[in-house]
C-alpha positions, -999 to 999 in steps of 0.1 A, spaced: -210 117 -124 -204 152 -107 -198 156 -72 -189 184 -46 -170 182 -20 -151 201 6 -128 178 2 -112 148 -21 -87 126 -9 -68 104 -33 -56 74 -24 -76 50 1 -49 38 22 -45 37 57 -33 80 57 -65 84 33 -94 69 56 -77 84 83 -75 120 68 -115 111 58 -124 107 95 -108 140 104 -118 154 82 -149 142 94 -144 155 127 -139 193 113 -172 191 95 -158 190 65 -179 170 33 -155 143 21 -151 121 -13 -122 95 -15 -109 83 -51 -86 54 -54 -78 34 -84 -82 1 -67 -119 -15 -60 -115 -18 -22 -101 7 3 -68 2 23 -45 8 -4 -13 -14 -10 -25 -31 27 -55 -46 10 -37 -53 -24 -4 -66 -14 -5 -75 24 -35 -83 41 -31 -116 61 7 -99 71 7 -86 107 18 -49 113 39 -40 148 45 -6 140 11 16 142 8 27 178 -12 9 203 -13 -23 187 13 -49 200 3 -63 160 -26 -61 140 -34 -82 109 -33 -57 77 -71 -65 66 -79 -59 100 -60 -21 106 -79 -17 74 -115 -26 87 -113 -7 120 -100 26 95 -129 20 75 -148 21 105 -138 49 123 -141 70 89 -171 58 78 -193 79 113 -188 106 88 -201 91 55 -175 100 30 -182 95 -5 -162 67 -17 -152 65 -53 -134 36 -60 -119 13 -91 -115 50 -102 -87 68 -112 -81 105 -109 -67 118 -141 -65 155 -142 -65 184 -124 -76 220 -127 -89 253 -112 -123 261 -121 -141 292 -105 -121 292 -77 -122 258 -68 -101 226 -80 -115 203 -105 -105 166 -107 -114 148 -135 -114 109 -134 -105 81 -158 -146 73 -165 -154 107 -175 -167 117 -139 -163 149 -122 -150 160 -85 -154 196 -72 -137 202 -42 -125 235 -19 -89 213 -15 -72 182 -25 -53 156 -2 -34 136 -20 -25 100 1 -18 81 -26 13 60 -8 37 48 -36 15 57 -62 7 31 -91 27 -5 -85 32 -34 -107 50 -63 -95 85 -78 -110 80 -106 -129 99 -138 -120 115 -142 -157 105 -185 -152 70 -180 -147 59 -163 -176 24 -183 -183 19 -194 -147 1 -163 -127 -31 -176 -109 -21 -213 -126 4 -219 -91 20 -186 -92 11 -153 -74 29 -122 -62 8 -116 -32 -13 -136 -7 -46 -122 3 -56 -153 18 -32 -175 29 -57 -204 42 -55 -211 1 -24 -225 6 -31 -249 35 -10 -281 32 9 -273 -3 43 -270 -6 54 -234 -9 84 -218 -31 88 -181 -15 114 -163 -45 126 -133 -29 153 -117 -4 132 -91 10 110 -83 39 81 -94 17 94 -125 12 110 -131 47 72 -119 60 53 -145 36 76 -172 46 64 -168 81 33 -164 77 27 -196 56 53 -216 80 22 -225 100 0 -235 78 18 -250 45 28 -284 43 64 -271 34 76 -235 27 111 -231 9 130 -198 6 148 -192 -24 169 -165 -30 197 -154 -62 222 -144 -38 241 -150 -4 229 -120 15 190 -101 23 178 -68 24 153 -81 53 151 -70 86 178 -94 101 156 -103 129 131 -115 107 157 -136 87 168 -151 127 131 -162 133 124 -178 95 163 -198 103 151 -202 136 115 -219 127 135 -241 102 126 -229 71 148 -245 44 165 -212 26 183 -220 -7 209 -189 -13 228 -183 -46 204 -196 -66 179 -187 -96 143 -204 -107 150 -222 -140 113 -237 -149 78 -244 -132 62 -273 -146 33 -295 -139 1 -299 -162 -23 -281 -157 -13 -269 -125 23 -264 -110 35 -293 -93 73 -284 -91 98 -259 -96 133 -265 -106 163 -244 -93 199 -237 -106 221 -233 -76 254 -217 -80 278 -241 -89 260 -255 -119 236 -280 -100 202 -281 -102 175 -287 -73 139 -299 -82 116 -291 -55 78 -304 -52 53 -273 -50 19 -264 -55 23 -226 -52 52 -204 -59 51 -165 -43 75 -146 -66 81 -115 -41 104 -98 -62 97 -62 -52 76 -40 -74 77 -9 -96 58 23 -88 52 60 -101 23 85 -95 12 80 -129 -13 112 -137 -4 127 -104 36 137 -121 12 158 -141 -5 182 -124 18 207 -113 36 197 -86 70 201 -71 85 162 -68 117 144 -54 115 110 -74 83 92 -70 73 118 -40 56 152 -37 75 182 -18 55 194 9 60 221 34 52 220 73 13 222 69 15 195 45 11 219 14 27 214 -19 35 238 -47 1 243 -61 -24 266 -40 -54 244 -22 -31 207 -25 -21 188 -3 -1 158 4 2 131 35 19 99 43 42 78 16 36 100 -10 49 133 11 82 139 12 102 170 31 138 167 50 140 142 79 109 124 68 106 90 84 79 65 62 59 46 85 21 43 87 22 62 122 39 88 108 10 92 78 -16 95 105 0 124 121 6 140 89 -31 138 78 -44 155 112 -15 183 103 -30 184 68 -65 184 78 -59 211 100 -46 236 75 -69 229 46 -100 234 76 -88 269 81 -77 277 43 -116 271 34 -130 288 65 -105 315 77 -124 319 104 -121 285 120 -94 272 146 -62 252 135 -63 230 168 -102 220 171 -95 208 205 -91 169 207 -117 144 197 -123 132 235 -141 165 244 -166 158 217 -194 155 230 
């Protein structure tokens, strides 16, 4: 596969699809590449059913849902979406940039946006359930009517698990909170309204085995102390955190702070005709929210609009005098 493009964006998230609609809106032609088969980034893999209070407008919105009406407003454009690929390399060819991907395809583009959040993510294992993924374990719920009257283990001290504990509160016959130490690193009012709901939270204490044949049935805990606690579930959600890195992305030339790219005021990085938006851009002051990547792929837009027709405006006016 060869394609051209004015532009590629890589990463599908919720800064991608909305750079893809601006994008859109300054007549540019657009391709988005993401690694994983369905748009809307970590959102769609690690969050979906979790509702989001922090994008503007929306008292909360569901995560599949932000995602849908993204997809929506992008897709008035038709951008070319390349997905369950991964963008390998990149390179200047005859003036323009060249981005090879992991099947062998080709995308020729006048710029590159890069939206590609926290890059590459693996969860942490929970050390107990070695053998038990998708047999009564998970790490995320994309659906959480699956769990509908089971009893629910949530392994974690995080936001993630805090969030997945109230979520499934409703539905689940019985949700547990287990967590290897005394204190969170939640939000504390989401740790209130989980107390507050009831939710039984076991502290200083570790998962010692799953068991149940051929599906899990319980889970036993050692609780500081030296006891043990045997506790009757169906489904375990180890949300332990995860792992991330830009994988090819480190490679290709760019200035980076950690697992971030450097970026100046128009969103620009070190290498000519690249840029970067949302998680994944990092410059002094920078606040990480989802808001925050939508403003940033506007800014981004903007520049790379006029860096491949120098005769174009920087502010196109605003959408609602389109006609």
């Amino acid at each position: 596969m060869e394609l051209e493009v004015d532009l590629l964006i890589v990463g599908a998230g919720p800064t991608g699809l909305f750079a893809a609609y601006y994008a859109g809106f300054r007549d540019l032609s657009v391709a988005l590449v993401d690694a994983l088969p369905e748009a809307g980034g970590q959102i769609t893999a690690m969050y979906p059913e979790k509702m989001i209070f922090d994008v503007a407008g929306f008292p909360a919105v569901r995560g599949r849902e932000l995602v849908s009406a993204l997809v929506q407003q992008a897709d008035q454009w038709k951008p070319t979406y390349l997905l369950g690929r991964q963008a390998r390399t990149l390179s200047d060819v005859d003036g323009r940039l060249e981005v090879g991907l992991a099947d062998g395809g080709v995308v020729r583009a006048g710029a590159v946006l890069i939206t590609a959040g926290i890059g590459e993510f693996r969860p942490r294992p929970l050390p107990a359930g070695d053998g038990w993924l998708d047999r009564g374990m998970v790490h995320f719920v994309p659906k959480l009517n699956v769990h509908t009257g089971q009893d629910v283990v949530v392994v974690g001290g995080g936001d993630s698990a805090f969030d997945w504990a109230l979520a499934l509160h409703p539905i689940a016959a019985s949700v547990t909170l287990v967590h290897r130490r005394s204190t969170f690193r939640a939000h504390p009012p989401t740790v209130r309204q989980v107390r507050e709901l009831g939710v039984e939270i076991i502290t200083d204490a570790e998962v010692l085995e799953l068991r149940g044949d051929p599906d899990l049935a319980e889970v036993e805990l050692g609780v500081k102390g030296g006891d043990r606690k045997v506790l009757p579930a169906q489904a375990v959600v180890a949300a332990l955190g995860f792992t991330a890195d830009l994988g090819p992305i480190e490679s290709w030339g760019l200035e980076l702070d950690h697992r971030a790219v450097l970026v100046d005021t128009t969103m620009r990085t070190a290498r000519d005709r690249v840029y970067a938006a949302g998680d994944v851009a990092q410059y002094p002051g920078k606040v990480k929210l989802i808001a925050t990547g939508f403003g940033e792929a506007a800014t981004a837009v903007n520049n790379i609009a006029v860096l491949l027709n120098p005769e174009a405006h920087l502010f196109p006016g605003h959408s609602s005098n389109a006609s």
